[in-house]
C-alpha positions in Angstrom: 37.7 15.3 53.2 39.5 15.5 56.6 40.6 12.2 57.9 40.3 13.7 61.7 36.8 15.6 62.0 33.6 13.8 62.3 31.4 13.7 59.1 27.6 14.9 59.0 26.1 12.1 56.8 23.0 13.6 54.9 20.4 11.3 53.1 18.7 14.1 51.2 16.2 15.4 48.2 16.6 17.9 46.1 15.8 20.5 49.2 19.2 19.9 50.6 21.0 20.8 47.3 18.5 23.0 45.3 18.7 26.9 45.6 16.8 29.9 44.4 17.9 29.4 40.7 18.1 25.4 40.6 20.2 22.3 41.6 23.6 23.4 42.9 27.1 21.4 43.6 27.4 19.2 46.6 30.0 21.3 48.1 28.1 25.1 47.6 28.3 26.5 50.9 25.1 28.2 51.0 23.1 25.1 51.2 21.8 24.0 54.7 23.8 20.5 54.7 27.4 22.5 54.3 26.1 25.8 56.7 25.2 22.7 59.3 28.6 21.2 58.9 30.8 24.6 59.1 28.8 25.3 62.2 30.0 22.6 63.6 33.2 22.2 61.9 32.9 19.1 60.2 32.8 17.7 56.9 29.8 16.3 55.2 28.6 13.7 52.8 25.5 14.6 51.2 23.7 11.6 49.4 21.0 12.9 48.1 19.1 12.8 44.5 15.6 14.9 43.2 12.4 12.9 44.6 13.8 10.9 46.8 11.5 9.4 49.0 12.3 7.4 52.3 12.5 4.2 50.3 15.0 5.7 47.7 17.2 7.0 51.3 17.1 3.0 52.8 18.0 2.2 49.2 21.1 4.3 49.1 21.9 3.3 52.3 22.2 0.1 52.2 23.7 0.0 48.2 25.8 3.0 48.0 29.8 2.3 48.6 30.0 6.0 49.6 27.4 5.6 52.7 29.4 2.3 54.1 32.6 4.2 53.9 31.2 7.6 56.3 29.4 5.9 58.7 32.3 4.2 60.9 33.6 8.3 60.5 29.9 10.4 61.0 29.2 12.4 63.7 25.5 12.4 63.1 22.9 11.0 60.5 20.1 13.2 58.8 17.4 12.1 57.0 16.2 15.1 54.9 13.5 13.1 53.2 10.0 12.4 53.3 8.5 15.5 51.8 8.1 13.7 48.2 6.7 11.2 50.3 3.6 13.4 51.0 3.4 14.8 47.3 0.5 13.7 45.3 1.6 11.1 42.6 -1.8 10.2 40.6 0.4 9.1 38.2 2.8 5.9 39.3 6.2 7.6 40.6 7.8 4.5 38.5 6.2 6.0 35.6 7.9 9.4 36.0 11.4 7.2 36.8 10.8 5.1 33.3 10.2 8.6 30.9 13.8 8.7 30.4 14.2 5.2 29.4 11.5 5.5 26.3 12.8 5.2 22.5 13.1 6.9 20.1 13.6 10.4 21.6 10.4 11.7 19.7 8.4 9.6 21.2 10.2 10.2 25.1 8.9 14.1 24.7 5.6 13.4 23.6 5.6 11.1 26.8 7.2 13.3 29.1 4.7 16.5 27.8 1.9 14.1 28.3 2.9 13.4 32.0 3.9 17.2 32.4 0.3 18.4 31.4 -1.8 14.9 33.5 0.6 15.9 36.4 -0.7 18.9 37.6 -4.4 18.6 36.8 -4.5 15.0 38.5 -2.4 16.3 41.3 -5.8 18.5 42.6 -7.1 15.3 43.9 -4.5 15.0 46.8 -3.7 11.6 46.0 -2.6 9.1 45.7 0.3 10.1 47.0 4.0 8.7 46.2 4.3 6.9 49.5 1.9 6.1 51.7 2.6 7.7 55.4 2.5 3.9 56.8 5.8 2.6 54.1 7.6 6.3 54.5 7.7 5.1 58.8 8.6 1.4 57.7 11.4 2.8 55.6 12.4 5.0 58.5 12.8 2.2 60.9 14.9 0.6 58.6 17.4 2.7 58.0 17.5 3.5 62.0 17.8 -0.1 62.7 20.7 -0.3 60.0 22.5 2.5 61.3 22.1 1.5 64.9 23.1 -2.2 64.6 26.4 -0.7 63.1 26.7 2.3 65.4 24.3 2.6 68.4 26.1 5.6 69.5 25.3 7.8 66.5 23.1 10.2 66.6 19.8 10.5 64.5 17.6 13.1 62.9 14.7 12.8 60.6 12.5 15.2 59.0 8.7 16.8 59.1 7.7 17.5 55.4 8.1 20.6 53.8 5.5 23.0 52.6 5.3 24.2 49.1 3.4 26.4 46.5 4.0 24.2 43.4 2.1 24.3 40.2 3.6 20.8 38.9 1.5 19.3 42.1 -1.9 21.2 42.0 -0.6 23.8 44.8 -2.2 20.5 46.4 -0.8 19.1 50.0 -3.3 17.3 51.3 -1.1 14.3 52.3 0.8 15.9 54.8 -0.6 16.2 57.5 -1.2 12.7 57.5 2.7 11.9 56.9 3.6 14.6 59.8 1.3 12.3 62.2 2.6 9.2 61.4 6.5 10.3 61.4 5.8 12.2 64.6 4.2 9.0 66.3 7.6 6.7 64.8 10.1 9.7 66.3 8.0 9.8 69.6 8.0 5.6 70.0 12.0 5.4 68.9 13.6 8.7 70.5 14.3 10.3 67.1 14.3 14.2 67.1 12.7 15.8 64.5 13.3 19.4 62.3 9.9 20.5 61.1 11.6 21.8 58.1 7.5 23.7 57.3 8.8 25.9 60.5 11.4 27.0 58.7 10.6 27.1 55.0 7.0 28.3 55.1 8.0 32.0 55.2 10.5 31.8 52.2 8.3 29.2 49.9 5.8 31.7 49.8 7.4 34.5 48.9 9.3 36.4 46.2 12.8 35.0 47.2 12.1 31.1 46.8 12.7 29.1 43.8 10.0 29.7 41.0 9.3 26.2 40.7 7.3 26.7 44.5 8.8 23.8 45.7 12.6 24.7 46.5 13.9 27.2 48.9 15.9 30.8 48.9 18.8 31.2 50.8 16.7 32.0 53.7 15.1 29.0 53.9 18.5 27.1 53.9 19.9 29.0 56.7 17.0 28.8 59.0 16.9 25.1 58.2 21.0 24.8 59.2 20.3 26.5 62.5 17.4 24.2 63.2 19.4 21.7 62.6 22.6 22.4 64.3 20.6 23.0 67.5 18.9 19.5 66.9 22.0 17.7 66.5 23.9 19.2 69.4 21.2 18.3 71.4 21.2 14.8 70.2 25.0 14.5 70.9 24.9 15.4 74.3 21.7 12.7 74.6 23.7 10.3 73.5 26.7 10.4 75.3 24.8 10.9 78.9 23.4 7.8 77.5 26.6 5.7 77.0 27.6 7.5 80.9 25.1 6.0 82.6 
């Protein structure tokens, strides 16, 4: 990484690293993070894991080595999560997290098929869902407060929720509106600007060129995300240093 360009520091699920075909390396120049950061010719550090939430992005935050070690160096912060948030989880999300940990390995798949086949038919009920709208905006302000007692000057951009067409979730979205009201109301109260990333996915999700799965993008999706992006962090830039002229 360049010791003399800023760094775009992404906090990110699987939509900022997943592709048509599946989960793709952290430096894979089609995905939006990197298009974002050759835009503006930067480098990036993407943190980001699959079904991350906004707790799971204050976690890394305030645990991971690699996060300390950009943020005297990033140009900007984006938070690309919150659309797992909105997912319904009938099933505890811990639950999910712990499959992996069950012995013997028999009894793991028989586990992990029971969860794949209650998953989708619970998931029709629209929720619960795996974080209530009210802890996603409290995890939010967290991480803003973090990164602002460290570096008021730095720029910030969350996320709307996603849109998706997934079987594994019931084709069932009934919590987003409900996140997309109450992240809205923390943006408009604390001066964060938003990328509605449904704006710029919906198109793609539901079509031929998205990721089977219904839930990850095409390289469409990624691109009109990075432009959405890059216009959303110039803009923050240049509020931030008429701020610090005044």
């Amino acid at each position: 990484m360049s010791s003399d360009r800023p760094v775009l520091l992404v906090l990110a699920d699987s939509l900022a690293y997943y592709g048509p075909e599946g989960g793709l390396p952290a430096d894979h120049p089609e995905i939006w993070p990197n298009l974002v950061a050759a835009e503006l010719g930067w480098d990036v550090e993407l943190v980001a894991r699959i079904g991350w939430t906004c707790r799971d992005a204050y976690w890394a935050l305030t645990q991971d080595p690699r996060v300390w070690a950009t943020v005297p160096r990033a140009g900007a912060v984006v938070l690309g999560v919150g659309g797992m948030d909105s997912l319904p989880s009938p099933l505890p999300t811990a639950m999910r997290e712990l499959i992996r940990y069950v012995r013997p390995p028999q009894l793991r798949r028989v586990v992990r098929g029971s969860y794949g086949w209650l998953q989708p038919r619970l998931s029709k009920l629209g929720r619960p869902v795996a974080l209530p709208p009210h802890l996603s905006v409290d995890y939010l302000e967290r991480t803003r407060k973090a990164m602002a007692f460290v570096r008021p000057d730095l720029p910030f951009v969350a996320t709307l929720p996603s849109v998706h067409d997934c079987e594994a979730y019931g084709r069932v979205h009934a919590g987003r509106a409900p996140a997309v009201r109450a992240v809205t109301a923390w943006a408009d109260s604390t001066g964060v600007p938003l990328v509605d990333l449904a704006e710029c996915v919906r198109d793609n999700i539901f079509s031929d060129d998205a990721n089977p799965d219904g839930i990850h993008w095409g390289w469409d999706a990624h691109r009109r995300v990075a432009d959405a992006m890059v216009a959303t962090i110039v803009g923050a830039r240049a509020d931030a240093l008429a701020d610090e002229a005044r």
